[in-house]
C-alpha positions in Angstrom: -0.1 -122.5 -24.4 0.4 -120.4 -27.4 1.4 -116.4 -26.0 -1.7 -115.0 -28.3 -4.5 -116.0 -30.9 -2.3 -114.7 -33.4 0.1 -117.4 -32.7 -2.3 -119.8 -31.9 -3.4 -119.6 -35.1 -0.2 -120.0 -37.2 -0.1 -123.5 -34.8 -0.4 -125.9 -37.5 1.1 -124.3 -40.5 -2.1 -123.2 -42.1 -2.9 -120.1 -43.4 -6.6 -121.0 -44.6 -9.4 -120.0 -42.5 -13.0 -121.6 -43.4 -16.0 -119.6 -43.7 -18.5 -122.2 -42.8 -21.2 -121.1 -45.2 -23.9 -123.2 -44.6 -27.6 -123.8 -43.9 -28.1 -127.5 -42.5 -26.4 -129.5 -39.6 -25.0 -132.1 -42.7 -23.6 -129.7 -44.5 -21.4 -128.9 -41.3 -20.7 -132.1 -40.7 -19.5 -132.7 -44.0 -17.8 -129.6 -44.8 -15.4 -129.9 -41.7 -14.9 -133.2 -42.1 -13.5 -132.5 -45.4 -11.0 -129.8 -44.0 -10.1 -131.5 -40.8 -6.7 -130.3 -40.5 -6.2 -128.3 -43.1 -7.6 -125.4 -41.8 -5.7 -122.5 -39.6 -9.3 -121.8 -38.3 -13.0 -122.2 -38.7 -14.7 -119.1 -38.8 -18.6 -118.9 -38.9 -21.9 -116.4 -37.3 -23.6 -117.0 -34.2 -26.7 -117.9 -35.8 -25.5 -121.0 -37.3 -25.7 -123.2 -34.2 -29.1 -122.4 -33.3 -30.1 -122.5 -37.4 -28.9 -126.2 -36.8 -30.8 -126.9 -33.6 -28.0 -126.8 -31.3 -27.3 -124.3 -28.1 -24.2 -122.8 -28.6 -22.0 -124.9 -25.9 -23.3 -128.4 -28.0 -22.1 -126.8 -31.1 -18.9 -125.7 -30.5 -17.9 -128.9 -29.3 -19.5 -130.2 -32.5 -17.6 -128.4 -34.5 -14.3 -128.8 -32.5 -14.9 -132.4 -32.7 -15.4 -132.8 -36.9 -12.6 -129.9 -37.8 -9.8 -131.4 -35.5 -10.3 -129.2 -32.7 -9.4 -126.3 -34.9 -9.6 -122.7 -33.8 -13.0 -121.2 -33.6 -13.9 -117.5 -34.7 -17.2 -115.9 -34.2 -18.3 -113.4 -36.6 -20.4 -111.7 -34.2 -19.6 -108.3 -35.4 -20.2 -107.0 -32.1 -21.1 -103.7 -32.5 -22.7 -101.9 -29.3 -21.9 -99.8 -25.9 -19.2 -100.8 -24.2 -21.5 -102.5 -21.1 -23.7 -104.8 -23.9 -20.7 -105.7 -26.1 -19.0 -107.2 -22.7 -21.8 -109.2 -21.5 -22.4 -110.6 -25.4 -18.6 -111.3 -25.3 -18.4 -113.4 -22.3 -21.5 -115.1 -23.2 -19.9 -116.4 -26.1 -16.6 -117.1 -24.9 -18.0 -119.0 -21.7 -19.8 -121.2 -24.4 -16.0 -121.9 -26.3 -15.4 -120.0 -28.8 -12.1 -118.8 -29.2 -11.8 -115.3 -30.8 -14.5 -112.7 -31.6 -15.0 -110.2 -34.4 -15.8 -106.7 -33.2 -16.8 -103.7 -35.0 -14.1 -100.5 -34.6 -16.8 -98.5 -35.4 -18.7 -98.3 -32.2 -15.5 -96.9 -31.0 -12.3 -97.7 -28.6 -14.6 -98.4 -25.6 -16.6 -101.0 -27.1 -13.5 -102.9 -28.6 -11.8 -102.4 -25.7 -14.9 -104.1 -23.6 -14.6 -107.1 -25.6 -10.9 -107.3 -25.0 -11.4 -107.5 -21.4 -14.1 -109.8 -21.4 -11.5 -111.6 -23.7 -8.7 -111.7 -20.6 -11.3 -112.5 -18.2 -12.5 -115.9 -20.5 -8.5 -116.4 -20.5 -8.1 -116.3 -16.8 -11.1 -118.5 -16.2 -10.6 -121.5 -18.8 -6.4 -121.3 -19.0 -7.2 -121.2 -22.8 -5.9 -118.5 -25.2 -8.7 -116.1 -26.5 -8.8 -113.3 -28.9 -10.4 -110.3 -30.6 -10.4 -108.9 -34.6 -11.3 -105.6 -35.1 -13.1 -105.1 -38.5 -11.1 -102.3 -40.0 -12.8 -102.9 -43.3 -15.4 -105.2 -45.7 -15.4 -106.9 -49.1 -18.7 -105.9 -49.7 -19.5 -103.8 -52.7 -20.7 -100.5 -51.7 -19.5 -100.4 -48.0 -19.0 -97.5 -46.4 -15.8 -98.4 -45.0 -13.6 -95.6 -46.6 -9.8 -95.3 -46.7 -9.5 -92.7 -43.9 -11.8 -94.7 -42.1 -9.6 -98.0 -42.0 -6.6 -96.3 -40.9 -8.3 -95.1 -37.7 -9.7 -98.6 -37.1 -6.5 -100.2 -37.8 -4.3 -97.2 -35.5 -7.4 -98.5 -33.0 -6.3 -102.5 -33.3 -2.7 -101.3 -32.6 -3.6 -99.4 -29.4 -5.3 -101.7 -28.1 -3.4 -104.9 -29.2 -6.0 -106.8 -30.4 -5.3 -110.0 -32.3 -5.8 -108.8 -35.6 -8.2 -107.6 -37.8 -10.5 -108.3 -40.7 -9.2 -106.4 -44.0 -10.9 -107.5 -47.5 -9.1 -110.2 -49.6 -10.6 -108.5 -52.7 -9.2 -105.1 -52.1 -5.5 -105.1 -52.4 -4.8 -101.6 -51.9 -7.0 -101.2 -48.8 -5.2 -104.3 -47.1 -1.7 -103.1 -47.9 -3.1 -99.2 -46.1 -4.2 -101.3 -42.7 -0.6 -103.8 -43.0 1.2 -100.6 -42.7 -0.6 -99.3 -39.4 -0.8 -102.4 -37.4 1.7 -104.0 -35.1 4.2 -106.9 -36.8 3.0 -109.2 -35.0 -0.9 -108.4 -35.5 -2.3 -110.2 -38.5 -4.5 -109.6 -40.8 -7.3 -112.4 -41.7 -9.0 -111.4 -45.4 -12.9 -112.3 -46.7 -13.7 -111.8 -50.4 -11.5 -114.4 -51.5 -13.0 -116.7 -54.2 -16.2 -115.7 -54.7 -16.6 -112.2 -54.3 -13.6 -112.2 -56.5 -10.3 -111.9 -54.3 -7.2 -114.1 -55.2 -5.4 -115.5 -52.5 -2.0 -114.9 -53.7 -2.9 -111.0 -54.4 -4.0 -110.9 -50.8 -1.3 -112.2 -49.2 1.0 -110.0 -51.3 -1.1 -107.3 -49.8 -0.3 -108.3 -46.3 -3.0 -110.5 -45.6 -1.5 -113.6 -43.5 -4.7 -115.8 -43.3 -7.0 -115.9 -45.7 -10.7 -116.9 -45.5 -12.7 -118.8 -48.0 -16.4 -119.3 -48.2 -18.6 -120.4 -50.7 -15.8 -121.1 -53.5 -14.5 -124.2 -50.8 -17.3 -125.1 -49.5 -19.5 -125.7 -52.9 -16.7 -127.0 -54.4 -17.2 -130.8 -56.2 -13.9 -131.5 -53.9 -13.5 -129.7 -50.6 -10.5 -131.6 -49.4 -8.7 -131.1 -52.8 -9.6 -127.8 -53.2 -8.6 -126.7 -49.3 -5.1 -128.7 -50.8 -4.9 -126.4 -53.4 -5.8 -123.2 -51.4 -3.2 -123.9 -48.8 -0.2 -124.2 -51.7 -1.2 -121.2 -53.5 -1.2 -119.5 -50.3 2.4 -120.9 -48.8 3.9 -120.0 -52.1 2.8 -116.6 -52.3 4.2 -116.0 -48.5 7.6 -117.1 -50.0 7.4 -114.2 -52.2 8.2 -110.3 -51.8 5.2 -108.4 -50.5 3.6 -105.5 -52.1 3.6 -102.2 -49.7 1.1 -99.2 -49.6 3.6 -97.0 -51.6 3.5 -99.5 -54.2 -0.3 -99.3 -54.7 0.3 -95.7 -54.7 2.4 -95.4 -57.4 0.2 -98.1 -59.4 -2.6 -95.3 -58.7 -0.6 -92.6 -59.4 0.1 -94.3 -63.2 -3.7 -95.4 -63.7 -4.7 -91.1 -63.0 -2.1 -90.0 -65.9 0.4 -88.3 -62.8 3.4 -90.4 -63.3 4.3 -91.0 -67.2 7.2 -92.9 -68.5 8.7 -91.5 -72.1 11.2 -88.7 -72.9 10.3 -85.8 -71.0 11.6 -82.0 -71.1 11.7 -80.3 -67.7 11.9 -76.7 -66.4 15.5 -77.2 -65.4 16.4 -77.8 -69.1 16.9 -81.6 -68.7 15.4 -84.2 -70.3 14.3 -87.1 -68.6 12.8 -90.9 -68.9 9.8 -90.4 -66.2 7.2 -87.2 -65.6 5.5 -86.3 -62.2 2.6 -84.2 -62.2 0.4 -83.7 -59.4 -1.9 -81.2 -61.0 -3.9 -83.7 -63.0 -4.9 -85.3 -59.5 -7.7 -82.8 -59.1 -11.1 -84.8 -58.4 -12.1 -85.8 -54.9 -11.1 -89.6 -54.9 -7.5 -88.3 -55.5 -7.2 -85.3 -53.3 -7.9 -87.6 -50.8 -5.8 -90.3 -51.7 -2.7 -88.0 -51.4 -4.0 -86.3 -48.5 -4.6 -90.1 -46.7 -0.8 -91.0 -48.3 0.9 -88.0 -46.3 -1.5 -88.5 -43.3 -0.2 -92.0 -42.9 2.9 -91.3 -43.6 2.8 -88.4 -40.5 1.6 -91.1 -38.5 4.2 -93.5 -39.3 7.2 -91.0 -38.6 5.5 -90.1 -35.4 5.0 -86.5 -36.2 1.3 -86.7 -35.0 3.0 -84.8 -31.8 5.7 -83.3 -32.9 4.2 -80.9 -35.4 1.5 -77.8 -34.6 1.1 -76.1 -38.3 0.7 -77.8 -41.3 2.1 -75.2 -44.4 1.0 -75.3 -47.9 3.3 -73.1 -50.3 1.3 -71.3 -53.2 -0.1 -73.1 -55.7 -0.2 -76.6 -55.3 0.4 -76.9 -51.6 -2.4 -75.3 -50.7 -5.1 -77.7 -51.5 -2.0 -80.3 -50.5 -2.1 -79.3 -47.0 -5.6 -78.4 -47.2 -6.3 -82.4 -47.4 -4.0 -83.3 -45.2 -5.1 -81.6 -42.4 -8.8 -83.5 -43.3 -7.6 -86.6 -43.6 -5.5 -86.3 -39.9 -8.7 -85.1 -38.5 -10.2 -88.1 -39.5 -7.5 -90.1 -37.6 -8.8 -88.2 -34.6 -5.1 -85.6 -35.0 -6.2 -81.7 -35.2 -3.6 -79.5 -36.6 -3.6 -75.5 -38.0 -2.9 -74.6 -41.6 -1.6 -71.9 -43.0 -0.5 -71.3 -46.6 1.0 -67.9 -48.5 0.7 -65.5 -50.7 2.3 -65.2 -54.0 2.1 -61.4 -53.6 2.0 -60.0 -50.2 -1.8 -58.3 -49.6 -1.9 -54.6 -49.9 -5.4 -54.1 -47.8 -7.1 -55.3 -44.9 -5.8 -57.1 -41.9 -2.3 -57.2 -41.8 -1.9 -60.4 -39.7 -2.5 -62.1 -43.0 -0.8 -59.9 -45.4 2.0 -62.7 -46.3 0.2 -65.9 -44.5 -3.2 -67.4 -44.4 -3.9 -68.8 -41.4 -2.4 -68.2 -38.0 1.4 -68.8 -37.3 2.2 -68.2 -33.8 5.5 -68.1 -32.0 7.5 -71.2 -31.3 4.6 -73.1 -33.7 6.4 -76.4 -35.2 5.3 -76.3 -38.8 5.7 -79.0 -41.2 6.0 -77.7 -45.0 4.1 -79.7 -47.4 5.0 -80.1 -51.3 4.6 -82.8 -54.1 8.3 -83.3 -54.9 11.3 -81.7 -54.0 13.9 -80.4 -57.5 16.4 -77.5 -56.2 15.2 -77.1 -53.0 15.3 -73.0 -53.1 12.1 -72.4 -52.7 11.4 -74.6 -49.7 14.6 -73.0 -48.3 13.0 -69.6 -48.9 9.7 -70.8 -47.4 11.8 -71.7 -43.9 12.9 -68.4 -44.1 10.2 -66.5 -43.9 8.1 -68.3 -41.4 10.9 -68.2 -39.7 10.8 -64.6 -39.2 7.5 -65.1 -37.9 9.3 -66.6 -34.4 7.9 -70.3 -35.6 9.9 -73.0 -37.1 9.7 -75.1 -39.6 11.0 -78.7 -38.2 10.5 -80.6 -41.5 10.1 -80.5 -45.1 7.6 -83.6 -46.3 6.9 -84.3 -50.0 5.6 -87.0 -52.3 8.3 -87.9 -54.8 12.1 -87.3 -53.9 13.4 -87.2 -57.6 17.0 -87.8 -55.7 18.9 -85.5 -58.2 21.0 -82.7 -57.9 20.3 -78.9 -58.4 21.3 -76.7 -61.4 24.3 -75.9 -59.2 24.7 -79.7 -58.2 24.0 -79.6 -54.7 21.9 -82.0 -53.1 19.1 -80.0 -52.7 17.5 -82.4 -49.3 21.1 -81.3 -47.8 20.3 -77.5 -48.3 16.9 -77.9 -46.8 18.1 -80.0 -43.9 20.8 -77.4 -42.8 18.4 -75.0 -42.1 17.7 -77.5 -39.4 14.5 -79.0 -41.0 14.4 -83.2 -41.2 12.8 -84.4 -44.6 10.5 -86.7 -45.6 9.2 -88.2 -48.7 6.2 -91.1 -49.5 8.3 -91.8 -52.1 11.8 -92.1 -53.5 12.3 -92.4 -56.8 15.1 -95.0 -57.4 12.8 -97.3 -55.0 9.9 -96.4 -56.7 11.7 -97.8 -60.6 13.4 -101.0 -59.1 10.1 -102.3 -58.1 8.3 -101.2 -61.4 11.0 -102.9 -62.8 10.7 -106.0 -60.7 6.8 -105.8 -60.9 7.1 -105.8 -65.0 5.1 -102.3 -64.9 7.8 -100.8 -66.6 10.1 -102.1 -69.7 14.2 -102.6 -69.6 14.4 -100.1 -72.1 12.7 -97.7 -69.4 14.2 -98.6 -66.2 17.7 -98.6 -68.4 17.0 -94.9 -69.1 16.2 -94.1 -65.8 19.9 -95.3 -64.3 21.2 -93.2 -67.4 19.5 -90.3 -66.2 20.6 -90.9 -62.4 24.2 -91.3 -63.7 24.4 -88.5 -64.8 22.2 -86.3 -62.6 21.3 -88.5 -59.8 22.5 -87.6 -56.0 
């Protein structure tokens, strides 16, 4: 017996999972007759067996019978208390179906009640049995925003679930939820085909199985075309997958923030590649940034660690401001506090330097879009230092990895002061894959090693 779904499903070398998107009893014959054995799965909605006259023990052995006793997944999309979603969850599993979609959004009870009733269906038929989580939909207009899927998918990791359901037609979203989940959770995709997801862009993404209705099933050929769908898909697994940062960065290009040309900057250099955060100043990108540094907060495992988020005047303010919005919408409350440019001559004197209240042994992380010398981060540590709290680490977007005016490597200066940094992401990283992605030219990523030659760290 296989030691999870997850595994059970990778049994016989398939990564296709059928949607079985049809109305009549022949068309489910048919369809699955077509894809015996070429499918990792069969997924399809409760509703289906009794639209085809069948109670739902007859018609899983139906359809175990005419797909090759593959896999069956019921969208049931269970989405109640914690009490109702158990009792519909062993009803279904005492009738034979093998794994059950769940909505997150109920919250960690419910999903939680469906994983029990999961083990219990184990215990009682020695057969493995398993639960997806929906972390997020393919549907135009859904309401499933980024924050949103990252709590779902830090939910399918808690709880250990088999997977969960990210969309095939969303490559960005997928590649958010791949970074939060377990390696050996998976990730099963709709919206491939004909709500306009490509297979080979999903699985790039970090979708392992991918699911395919309507485009397989009205096609002239089903067997050819599950033929076809299965190569595409084993040769995009042979190839390097896209991460979350990578997405980013395409974003980041798209909103005008990162430009590639010849480029003046405030140190007096001139450089192949410019980096502005100010022009990311509508709500969609504040909270793209703000979701960026949340996950990446999570990922470090600084969710504990860390009391006070800081924002240095100007553009760390709204910075952190996001941040700590986006972490509360992960369910993680911290403080922020940002400064002053100019120390307040009136009022309240608790907030004559700082905004927002920095206690005594508080464990602050310092928030910035890139990092350059370093002295003014340094400076920052210094003064909330003085304030008895402590500033434990430095985390920014972009590490330009270069040296200071004085050529120093400015993350060394900042981490003697006893702070650990952090960046989303690194900038030699971040031109090797443009490179290797074609988003940049030769000519450009040629530059860029100049520059670094002479400047890098």
């Amino acid at each position: 017996m296989a030691k999870n779904f997850a595994d059970e499903l990778k049994a016989n070398g398939s990564r296709l999972i059928l949607s079985l998107d049809v109305e009549t009893l022949e068309q489910v014959k048919k369809t699955l007759s077509a894809v015996k054995g070429s499918v990792a799965a069969v997924k399809l909605h409760p509703e289906l067996a009794l639209i085809c006259g069948m109670n739902h023990r007859e018609f899983v052995e139906l359809v175990k019978q005419e797909s090759g006793n593959a896999p069956i997944i019921l969208d049931a999309k269970l989405a109640d208390i914690d009490k109702s979603n158990k009792m519909k969850a062993e009803f279904y599993f005492s009738r034979g179906y093998d794994a059950i979609i769940a909505h997150g959004i109920s919250g960690e009870d419910a999903v939680k009640a469906v994983c029990d009733a999961a083990k219990d269906a184990e215990r009682k038929s020695g057969k493995v049995k398993g639960v997806f989580l929906l972390a997020s939909m393919s549907s135009n207009g859904n309401l499933f925003d980024e924050a949103k899927s990252l709590r779902l998918a830090l939910m399918a990791k808690k709880l250990g679930v088999a997977g969960v359901v990210a969309p095939g037609n969303n490559y960005a979203a997928t590649a958010g939820i791949r970074a939060m989940l377990d390696e050996k959770q998976v990730i099963i995709s709709p919206g491939i085909g004909a709500q306009g997801g490509d297979a080979s862009l999903a699985i790039a993404a970090g979708t392992d199985f991918a699911i395919v209705g309507r485009s397989l099933v009205e096609a002239k050929d089903v067997k050819k075309e599950a033929g076809e769908l299965n190569k595409k898909i084993k040769e995009a697994l042979g190839k390097t997958r896209l991460s979350w940062e990578d997405f980013l960065v395409d974003y980041f290009v798209a909103k005008g923030a990162l430009k590639f040309g010849e480029f003046k900057y405030k140190s007096g250099r001139t450089g192949p590649y410019y980096f502005n955060t100010g022009v990311l100043s509508d709500g969609e990108a504040i909270a793209k940034v703000a979701n960026s540094f949340a996950r990446k907060i999570v990922a470090e495992g600084l969710e504990d660690k860390i009391d006070v988020l800081f924002g240095p005047a100007y553009k760390g303010i709204p910075m952190a401001t996001g941040i700590a919005q986006a972490l509360q919408e992960l369910g993680i409350n911290k403080r922020l506090v940002y400064d002053r440019k100019e120390a307040k001559q009136h009022g309240d004197a608790a907030d004559k330097v700082f905004v927002g209240e920095l206690k005594k042994g508080d464990r602050v992380l310092l928030i910035d879009d890139v990092i350059t010398t370093g002295s003014t981060k340094v400076e920052s540590i210094r003064k909330i230092a003085e304030t008895g709290a402590k500033v434990v680490g430095v985390m920014v977007v972009l590490d330009r990895q270069e040296k200071n005016e004085a050529g120093e490597n400015p993350v060394k200066e900042i981490e003697k002061t006893g702070a650990r940094f952090y960046s989303i992401l690194k900038v030699r990283k971040m031109f090797d894959t443009l490179s290797e992605r074609g988003k940049v030219s030769s000519q450009q990523h040629e530059a860029f090693r100049k520059y670094q030659k002479e400047f890098g760290i």
